[in-house]
N, C-alpha and C positions, 0 to 999 in steps of 0.2 A: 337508518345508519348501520351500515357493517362493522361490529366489534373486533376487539383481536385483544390479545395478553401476551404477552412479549417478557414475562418475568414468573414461572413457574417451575413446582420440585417435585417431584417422583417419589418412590421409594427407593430409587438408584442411589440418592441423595439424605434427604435429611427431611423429605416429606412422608406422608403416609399411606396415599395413594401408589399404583401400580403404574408404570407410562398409560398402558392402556388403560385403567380405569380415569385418570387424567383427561386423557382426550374421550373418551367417553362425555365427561362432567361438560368438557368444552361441547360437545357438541348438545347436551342436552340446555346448556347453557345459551346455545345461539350464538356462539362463536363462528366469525369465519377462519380463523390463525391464533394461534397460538405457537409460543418458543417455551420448551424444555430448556431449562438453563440449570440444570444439577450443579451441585458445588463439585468445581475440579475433577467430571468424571463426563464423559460421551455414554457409557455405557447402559443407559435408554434411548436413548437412541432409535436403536432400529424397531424395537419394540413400539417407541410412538410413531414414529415413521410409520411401522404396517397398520398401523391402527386408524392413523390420520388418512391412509388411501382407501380404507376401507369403508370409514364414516362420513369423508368428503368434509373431512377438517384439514386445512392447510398445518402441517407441523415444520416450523422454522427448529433449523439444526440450532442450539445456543448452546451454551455452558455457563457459568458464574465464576470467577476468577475469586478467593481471601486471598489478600496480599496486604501486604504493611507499608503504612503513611506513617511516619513522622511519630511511631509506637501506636499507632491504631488501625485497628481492620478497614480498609476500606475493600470493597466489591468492585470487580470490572465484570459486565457481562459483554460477552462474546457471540453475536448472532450474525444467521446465512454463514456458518462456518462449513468446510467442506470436512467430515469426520473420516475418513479417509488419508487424511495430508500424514504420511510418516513421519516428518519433521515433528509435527503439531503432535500425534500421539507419542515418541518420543521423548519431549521435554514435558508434556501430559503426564508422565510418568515417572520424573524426577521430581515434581509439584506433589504428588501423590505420596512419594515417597519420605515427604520434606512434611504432612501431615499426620504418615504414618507414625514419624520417630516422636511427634508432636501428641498423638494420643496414648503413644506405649507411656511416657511422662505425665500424662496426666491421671492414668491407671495406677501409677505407685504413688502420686499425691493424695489420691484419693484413698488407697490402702493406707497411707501413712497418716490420714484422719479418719479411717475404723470403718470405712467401705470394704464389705467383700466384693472382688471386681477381681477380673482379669482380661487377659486378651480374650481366655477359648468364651471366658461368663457371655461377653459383648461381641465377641462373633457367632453365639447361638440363638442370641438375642436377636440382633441387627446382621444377618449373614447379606453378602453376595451387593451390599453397596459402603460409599464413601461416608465412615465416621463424621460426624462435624459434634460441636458442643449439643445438640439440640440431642441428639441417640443418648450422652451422657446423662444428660434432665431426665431423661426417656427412662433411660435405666435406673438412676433415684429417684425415680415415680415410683416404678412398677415393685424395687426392693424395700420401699416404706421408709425410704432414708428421707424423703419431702412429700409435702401432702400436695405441690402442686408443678410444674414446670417451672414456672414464672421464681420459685422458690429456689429452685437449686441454682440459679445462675448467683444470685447476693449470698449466696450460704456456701457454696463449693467451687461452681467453675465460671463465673461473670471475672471481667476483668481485674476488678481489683479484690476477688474471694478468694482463698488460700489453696484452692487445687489449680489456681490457673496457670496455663505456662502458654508462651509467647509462641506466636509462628514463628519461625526460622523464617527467613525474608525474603520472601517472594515481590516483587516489588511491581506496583502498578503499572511501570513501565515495562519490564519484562514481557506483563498481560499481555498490553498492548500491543506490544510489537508482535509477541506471539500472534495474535489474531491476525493484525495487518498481512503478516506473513502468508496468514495462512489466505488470506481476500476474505476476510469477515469483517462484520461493524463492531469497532470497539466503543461499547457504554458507559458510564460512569452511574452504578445502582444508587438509585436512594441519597443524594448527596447532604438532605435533611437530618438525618439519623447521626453523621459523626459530629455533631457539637461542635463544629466548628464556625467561629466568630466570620464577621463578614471579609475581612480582612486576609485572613488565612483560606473561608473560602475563594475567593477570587486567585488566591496563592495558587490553591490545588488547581483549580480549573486553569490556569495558565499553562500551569505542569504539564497539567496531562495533556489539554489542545496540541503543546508543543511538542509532545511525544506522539500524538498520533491520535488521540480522542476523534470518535466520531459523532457524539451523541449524549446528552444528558435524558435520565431517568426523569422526567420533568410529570408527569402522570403516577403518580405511588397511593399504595391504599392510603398511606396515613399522614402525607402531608393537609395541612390544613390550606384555607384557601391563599392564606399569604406565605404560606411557605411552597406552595404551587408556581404563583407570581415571581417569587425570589430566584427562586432554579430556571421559571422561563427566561426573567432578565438578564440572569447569570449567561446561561445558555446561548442567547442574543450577544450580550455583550462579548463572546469569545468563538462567535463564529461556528456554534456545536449544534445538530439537530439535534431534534425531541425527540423520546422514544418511550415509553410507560409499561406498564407492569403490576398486576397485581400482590406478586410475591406470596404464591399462596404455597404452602407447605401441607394441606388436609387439617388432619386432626393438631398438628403439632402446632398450627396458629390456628383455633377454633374459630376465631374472629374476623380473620381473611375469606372472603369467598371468591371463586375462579373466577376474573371477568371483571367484578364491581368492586372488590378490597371488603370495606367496610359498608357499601352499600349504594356507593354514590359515583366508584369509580367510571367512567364511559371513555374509552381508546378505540379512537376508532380506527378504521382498514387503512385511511388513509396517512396514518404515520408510519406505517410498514413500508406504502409505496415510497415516502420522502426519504425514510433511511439506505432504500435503493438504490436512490437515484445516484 
């Protein structure tokens, strides 16, 4: 059976690998596809592109959409985009800049609880890709303000820790449309992860079908085998193909690996064709 990963991050993004060392992994992995889905940036892009023609790894264009449900982050991924589309890089760039004014805020939260931190500190650090919380961890790893990752999200920047501040509201619909726009598949990441009751999820998933959804994230490292089931029947029940993903970041999730998550993940080639069709 032919693999594929349809949910992975760069160092464009908020992973730790290089696009090319990435598709490298994928191919030493036995991957036939793989999607780059960086948060809010194309800018690996071409990089895994030359890499994928080179290593005879198919690399689907994607991207990862934050945007805000109901005061919580949810993920729209965005795959078969065409990164080229001016429109699409244009509002790309209002998104980006709707993150920017969101990290310069969380840099004087965290001065104003005894972090040294600036903008030039974290773009020497993390230069030439998209902030996300995870570079913040990153950065109170490495200044000895946490002894772990996992540490600094309940202690400084997790939702309800005192350097956090809210996305400005990019809203899942916007994603969507964005993609449709551009003829890509619009996803719905992980729909496991936001805590929401069965009730409210069937809500979302309504939502989004009716906005434009193409596809539930129904294959994730870390759903269990009944919370696998739940997002298939969801999935079914609202008319949305399947699509999966590892969601590997490198170092930044240790515990994720390209291809399998937690060890056990297997997507095969043939959900890439279904989400084509």
């Amino acid at each position: 059976m032919e693999l594929i990963d349809l949910h992975v991050h760069s160092n464009a993004s908020d992973g730790t690998l290089s696009p090319t060392q990435v598709v490298e992994l994928a191919r030493r992995q036995g991957l036939r596809a793989m999607a780059l889905t960086d948060h809010d940036t194309l800018e690996g892009l071409p990089e895994a592109l030359a890499a994928g023609k080179a290593l005879g790894v198919e690399v689907v264009c994607g991207i990862e959409f934050s945007t805000s449900y109901q005061g919580r982050d949810v993920h729209i991924l965005g795959l078969e985009l065409n990164p080229q589309d001016a429109h699409f890089r244009e509002t790309l760039k209002e998104f980006q800049d709707s993150r920017d004014r969101r990290n310069l805020a969380i840099i004087g939260r965290l001065r104003e609880h005894g972090v040294s931190i600036s903008w030039e500190a974290m773009a020497e650090a993390f230069p030439d890709c998209v902030w996300t919380r995870a570079h913040f961890a990153r950065y109170l790893l490495e200044q000895g303000y946490v002894s772990s990752i996992k540490e600094a999200f309940p202690r400084y920047i997790g939702d309800r820790a005192p350097c956090f501040v809210p996305r400005e509201k990019v809203t899942p619909y916007q994603a969507i449309r964005l993609i449709q726009e551009n003829g890509g598949i619009a996803v719905l990441a992980h729909p496991m992860l936001y805590q929401l009751g069965l009730e409210q999820l069937r809500l979302l998933f309504s939502r989004l079908r009716d906005a434009g959804l193409d596809a539930v994230e129904v294959l994730y490292s870390t759903n269990s085998r009944e919370e696998e089931r739940l997002s298939r029947q969801l999935a079914k029940d609202y008319g949305l193909k399947i699509s999966g993903g590892s969601d590997f970041h490198g170092a930044n999730k240790p515990e994720i690996q390209l291809g399998c998550g937690k060890g056990n993940l297997k997507i095969p080639y043939t959900v890439l064709e279904n989400l084509r069709k």
